[in-house]
N, C-alpha and C positions, 0 to 999 in steps of 0.2 A: 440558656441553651435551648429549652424547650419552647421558650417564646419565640428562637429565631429560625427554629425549624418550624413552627406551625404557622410562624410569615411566611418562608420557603415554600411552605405547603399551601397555603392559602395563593399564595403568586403564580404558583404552579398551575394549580386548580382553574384561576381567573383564565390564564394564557391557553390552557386547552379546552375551557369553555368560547372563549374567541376565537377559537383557531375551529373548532365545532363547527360555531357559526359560519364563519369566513366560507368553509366547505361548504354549507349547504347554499343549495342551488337555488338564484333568484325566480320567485316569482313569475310565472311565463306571461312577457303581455301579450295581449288581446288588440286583434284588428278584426273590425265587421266591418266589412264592405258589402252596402245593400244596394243597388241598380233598383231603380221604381218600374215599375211596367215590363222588365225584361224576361220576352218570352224562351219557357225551355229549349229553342232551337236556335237561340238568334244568336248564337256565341261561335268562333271556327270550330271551336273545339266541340261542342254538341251539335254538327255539321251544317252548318250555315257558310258553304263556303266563299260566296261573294265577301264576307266584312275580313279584316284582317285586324285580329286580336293574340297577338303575341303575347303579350304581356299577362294576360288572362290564358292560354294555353300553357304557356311555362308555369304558371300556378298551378293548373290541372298534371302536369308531367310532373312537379315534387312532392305532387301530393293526391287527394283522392277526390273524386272524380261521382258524384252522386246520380243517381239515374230516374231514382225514385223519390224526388225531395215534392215536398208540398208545401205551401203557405199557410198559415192560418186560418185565413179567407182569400176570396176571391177579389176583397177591395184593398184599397190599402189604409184605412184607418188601422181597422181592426185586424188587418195582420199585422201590423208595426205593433198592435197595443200587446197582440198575442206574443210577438216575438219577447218584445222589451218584459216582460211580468212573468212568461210562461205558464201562462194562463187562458183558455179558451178565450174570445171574444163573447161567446154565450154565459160565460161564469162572469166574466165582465161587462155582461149588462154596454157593451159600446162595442154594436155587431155592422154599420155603414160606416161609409167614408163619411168624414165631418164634414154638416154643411145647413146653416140654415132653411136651405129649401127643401121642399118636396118631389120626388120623384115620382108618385105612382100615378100610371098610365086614367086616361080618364074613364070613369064606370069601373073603377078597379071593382073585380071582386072581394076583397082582401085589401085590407090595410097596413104598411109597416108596423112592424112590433117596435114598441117604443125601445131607442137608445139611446144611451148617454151622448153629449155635444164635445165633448174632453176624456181626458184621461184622469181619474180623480189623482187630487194631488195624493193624498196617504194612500194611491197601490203604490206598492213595492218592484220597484226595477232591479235589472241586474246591476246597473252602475249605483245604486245605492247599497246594494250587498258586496259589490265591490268595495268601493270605499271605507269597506270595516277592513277589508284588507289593505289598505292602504294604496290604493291604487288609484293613479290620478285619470280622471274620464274626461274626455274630452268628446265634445257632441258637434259636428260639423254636416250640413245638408238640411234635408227634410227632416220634419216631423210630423205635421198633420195631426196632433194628438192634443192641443190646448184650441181654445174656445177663439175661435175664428173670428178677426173682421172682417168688414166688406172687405172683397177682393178686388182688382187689386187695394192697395193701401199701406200706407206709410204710419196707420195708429198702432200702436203700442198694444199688446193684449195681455189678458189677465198674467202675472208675472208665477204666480202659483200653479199655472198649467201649461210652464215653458221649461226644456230641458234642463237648464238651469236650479229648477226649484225641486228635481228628480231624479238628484245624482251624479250630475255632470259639473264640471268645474268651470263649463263655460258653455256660449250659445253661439253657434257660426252659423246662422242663417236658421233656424229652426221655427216656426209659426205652424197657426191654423190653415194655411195654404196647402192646397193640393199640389199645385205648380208656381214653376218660379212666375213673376210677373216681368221678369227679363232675362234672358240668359245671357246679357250682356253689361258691362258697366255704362251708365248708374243702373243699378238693381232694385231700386226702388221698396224696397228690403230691411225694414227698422234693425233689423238685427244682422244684418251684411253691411259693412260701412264701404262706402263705392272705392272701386278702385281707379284706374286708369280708364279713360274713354276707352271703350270696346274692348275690355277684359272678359275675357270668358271663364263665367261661373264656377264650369267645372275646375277647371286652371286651377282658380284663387283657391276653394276647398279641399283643394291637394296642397297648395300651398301653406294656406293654413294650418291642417294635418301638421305636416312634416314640422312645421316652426314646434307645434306644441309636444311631438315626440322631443326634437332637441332640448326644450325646454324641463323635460320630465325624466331624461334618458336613463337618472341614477335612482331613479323607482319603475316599478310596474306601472304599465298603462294600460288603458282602453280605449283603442281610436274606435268611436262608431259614427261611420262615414256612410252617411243613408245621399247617397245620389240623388242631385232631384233629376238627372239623366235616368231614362229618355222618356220621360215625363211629357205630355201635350204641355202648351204649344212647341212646335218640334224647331229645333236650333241647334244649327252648330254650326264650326268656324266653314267662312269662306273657302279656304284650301280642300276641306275633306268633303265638303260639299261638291265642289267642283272633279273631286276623284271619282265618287261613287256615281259622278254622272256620267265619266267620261269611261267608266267600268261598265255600266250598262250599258251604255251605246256599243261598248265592244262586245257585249252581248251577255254580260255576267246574270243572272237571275238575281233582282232584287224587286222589292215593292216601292222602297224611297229613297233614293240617294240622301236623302237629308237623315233621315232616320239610322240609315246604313252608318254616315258618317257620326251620328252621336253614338252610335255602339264602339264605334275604333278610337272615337274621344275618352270614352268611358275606359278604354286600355290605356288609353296612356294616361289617364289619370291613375290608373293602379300601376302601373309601369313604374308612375314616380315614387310611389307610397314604399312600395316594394326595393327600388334602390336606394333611398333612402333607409330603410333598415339595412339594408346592406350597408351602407357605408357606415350608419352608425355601430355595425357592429353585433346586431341587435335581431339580426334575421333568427340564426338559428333556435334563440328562447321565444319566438312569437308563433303563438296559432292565427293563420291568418283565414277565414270565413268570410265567403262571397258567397251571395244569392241575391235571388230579386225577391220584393215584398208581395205579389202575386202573379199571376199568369201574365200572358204578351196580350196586346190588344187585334188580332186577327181578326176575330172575329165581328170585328165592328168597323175601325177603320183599314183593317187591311193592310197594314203598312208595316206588322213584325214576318218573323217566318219561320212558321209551328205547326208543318205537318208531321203526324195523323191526327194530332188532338182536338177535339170538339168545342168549338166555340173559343171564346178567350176573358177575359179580364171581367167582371160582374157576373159569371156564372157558375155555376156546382157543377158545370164540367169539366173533366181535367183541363182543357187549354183554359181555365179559367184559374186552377190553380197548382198546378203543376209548376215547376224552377230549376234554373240552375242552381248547383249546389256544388261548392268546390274546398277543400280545409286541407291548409297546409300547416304542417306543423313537423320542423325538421328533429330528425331522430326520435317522434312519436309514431309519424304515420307513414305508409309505406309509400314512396314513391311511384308515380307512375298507377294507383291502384285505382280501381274501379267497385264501386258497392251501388249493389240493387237492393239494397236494404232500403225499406219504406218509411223514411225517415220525415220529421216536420219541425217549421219556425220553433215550434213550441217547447223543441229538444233544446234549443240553444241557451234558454236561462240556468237550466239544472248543469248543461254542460260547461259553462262559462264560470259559474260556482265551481264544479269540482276543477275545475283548471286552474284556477287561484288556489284550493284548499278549501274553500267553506263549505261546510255542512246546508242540506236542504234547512231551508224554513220552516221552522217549528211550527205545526198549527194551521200553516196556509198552503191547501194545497193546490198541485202542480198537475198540469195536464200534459207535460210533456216529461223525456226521459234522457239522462246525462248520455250523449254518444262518445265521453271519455274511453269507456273498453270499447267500443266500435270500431273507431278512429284507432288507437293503438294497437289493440290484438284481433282486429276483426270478428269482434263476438258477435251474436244477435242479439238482439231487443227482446226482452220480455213482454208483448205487450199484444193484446188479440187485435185491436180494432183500433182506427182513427178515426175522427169526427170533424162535421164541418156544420155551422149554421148561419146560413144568409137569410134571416126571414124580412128583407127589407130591398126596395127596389134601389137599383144602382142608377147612375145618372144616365142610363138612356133608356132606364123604364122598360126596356124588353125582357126581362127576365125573372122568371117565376118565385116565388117565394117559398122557399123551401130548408131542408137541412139533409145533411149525407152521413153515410156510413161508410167506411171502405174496411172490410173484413176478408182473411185471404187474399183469394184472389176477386172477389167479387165488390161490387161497388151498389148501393140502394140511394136510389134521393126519392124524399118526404115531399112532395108537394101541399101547402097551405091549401092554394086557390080550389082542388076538390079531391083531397086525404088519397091523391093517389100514387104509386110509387114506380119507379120505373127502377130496373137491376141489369146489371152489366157484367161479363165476364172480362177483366181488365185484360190479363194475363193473352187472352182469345183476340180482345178486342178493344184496343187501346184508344180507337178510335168513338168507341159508346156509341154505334149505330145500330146493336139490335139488341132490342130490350126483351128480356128474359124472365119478367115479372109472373106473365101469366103460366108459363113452360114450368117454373119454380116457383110453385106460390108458398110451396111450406118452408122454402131459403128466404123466400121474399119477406113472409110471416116472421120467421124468427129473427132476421137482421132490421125489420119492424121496431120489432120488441123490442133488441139491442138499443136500436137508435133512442126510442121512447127512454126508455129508462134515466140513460146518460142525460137527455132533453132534462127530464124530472129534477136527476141528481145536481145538474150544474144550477136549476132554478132558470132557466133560459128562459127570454120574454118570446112568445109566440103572436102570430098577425092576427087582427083581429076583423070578423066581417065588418063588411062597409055598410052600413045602417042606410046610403041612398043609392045602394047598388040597383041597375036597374036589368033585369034581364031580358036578353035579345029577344 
């Protein structure tokens, strides 16, 4: 009798330890959707109103709405390496965009600080601290972060510094390219197998996406869907080409019709991603995270649309690195909400842990901060200061070598070329047109200091003088 009641009991026991489980709530997945070059203004929804981006405005209406986001850096190597690691670009020694060549201007006074060519294989991504939780990653778009061939080019690259060998369960299109070598099929793309004559890139890498959600649907996932939209050289289909021309002409305010229309391509590319969870069901348990990898390119070609901000894309000013930033996540985050919380890329690996369950990394540390209670309860951040370090010229050589501070409301950048710094009241003057260094030298002095230290603490490689500088 007592055997057949401690079988009872033991069957018992089994049944509502399954029935336990069964309750508890699956794993939330994760969708990052990153836009390359997209400026904080170039969205409807962060008032750009010539483009039509519905499908990226109804993400900002169920969810929250960032005002104060920032990238990593100002290029897109090293804020994709910042994003992916959670990890300064200065702590990781890989602070330029990847590229064989040189950039600095001739008679530089100052030479790049040396950077890594790749992304080393043993750092640590979030999709490999994913995959302790069991979550299948899937890597579709750019990556920019393994050892470059010539461009364009159909050769194969080192396979140890392709998304593939860094946590992801596959490669859709990911190399040492900056930009596609076509936005159109053939794609000329070792790692994008062609589709249909004149398929459009973006297209297929929704397409893609979506297959590998169905394919994953009864586990957690991780779509990270890095656009190489609206990346140079500028492409998009015929039809939206042909609208934003015919929008201008009616007198709408734009710079490029071409450009305009890869931003409304770039919606319906989330448009699909986004129905797609809906139909699979799947919407409500996903946090979904949109931004761009640095500032818009204004200030160079002229062709995004990002006023008051200074400059854009290769510089420490904010139109260099300032973003849209948008996180939806149904029954976490408030719909409809807005935060001027000064948030950066670097938050998103500690955040992307705590939204599976896992603990920070033992031992390695993190320069950014979980926006789990942010997102949910609207808390603040703990944290005084953000940092920026570009000591390496970008590809059009015009811009200074330096690193940043943003504390408060004030902002400091370090100049290499002659130790001098220039200070901004952001809050005042969002635009950075009048410098305050000398008015505040004992502000300018201690957020100095601040900067130096963090420089010391990450081990950041600094420019070094040019040995055949010649002075004017």
């Amino acid at each position: 009798m007592k055997h057949h009641a401690s079988i009872l009991l033991g069957t018992l026991l089994l049944l509502l330890s399954l029935s336990a489980r069964a309750a508890e709530p699956a794993p939330p997945n994760i969708v990052f959707i990153m836009i390359d070059d997209l400026g904080l203004y170039d969205l409807h929804c962060y008032g750009f109103e010539a483009v039509d981006t519905p499908n990226i405005d109804a993400l900002a209406a169920q969810g929250m709405l960032f005002t104060q986001a920032y990238a990593a850096s100002p290029v897109c190597s090293p804020a994709r390496a910042g994003t992916i690691t959670g990890q300064s670009p200065a702590r990781l020694h890989l602070t330029n965009h990847l590229s064989r060549k040189h950039f600095a201007p001739e008679n530089a006074k100052v030479l790049d600080a040396h950077t890594l060519l790749n992304l080393p294989p043993e750092t640590v991504t979030y999709a490999e601290r994913l995959q302790e939780a069991g979550y299948a990653c899937g890597f579709f778009g750019k990556w920019h972060l393994s050892v470059n061939a010539a461009w364009p080019s159909k050769h194969a690259e080192d396979p140890l510094t392709l998304p593939d060998n860094q946590g992801f369960n596959n490669n859709l299109g990911g190399n040492g390219s900056g930009g596609p070598p076509s936005w159109f099929s053939p794609y000329n793309n070792p790692y994008i197998p062609d589709g249909p004559e004149g398929e459009y890139l973006p297209y297929r890498l929704a397409d893609e996406a979506i297959a590998f959600m169905k394919a994953h649907r009864d586990r957690p996932f991780l779509i990270n869907f890095w656009n190489f939209t609206v990346h140079s050289p500028l492409g998009t289909t015929p039809e939206l080409e042909a609208k934003y021309k015919a929008k201008r002409k009616a007198g709408a305010k734009m710079h490029s019709p071409v450009y305009t229309g890869m931003i409304e391509a770039t919606d319906q590319v989330v448009g699909k991603l986004l129905t797609a969870l809906d139909d699979l069901g799947l919407a409500d348990n996903t946090l979904v995270v949109l931004t761009s990898d640095n500032g818009g390119i204004k200030g160079l070609t002229h062709v995004g649309d990002q006023p008051p901000l200074r400059m854009g894309k290769g510089y420490l000013y904010d139109g260099g690195l300032r973003v849209p930033f948008i996180a939806r996540w149904p029954g976490k985050v408030q719909p409809g909400s807005t935060s001027d919380t000064r948030v950066t890329h670097l938050d998103l690996y500690p955040t992307f842990l705590e939204t599976a369950g896992l603990a920070p990394d033992p031992g390695r540390p993190l320069d950014g901060d979980s926006l789990v209670a942010h997102l949910t309860e609207q808390t603040d951040l703990d944290r005084d200061a953000i940092y920026f370090h570009y000591p390496n010229y970008a590809w059009h050589s015009k811009n200074r070598l330096g690193s940043a501070i943003i504390q408060g409301d004030y902002k400091l950048l370090l100049r290499y070329d002659d130790d001098s710094v220039e200070l901004y009241n952001l809050a005042q003057d969002p635009g950075e047109t009048t410098d305050l260094a000398a008015d505040m030298s004992e502000l300018a002095a201690e957020l100095t200091q601040n900067l130096k230290a963090w420089l010391k603490e990450t081990n950041a490689r600094l420019p070094v003088p040019n040995p055949d500088y010649v002075a004017p």
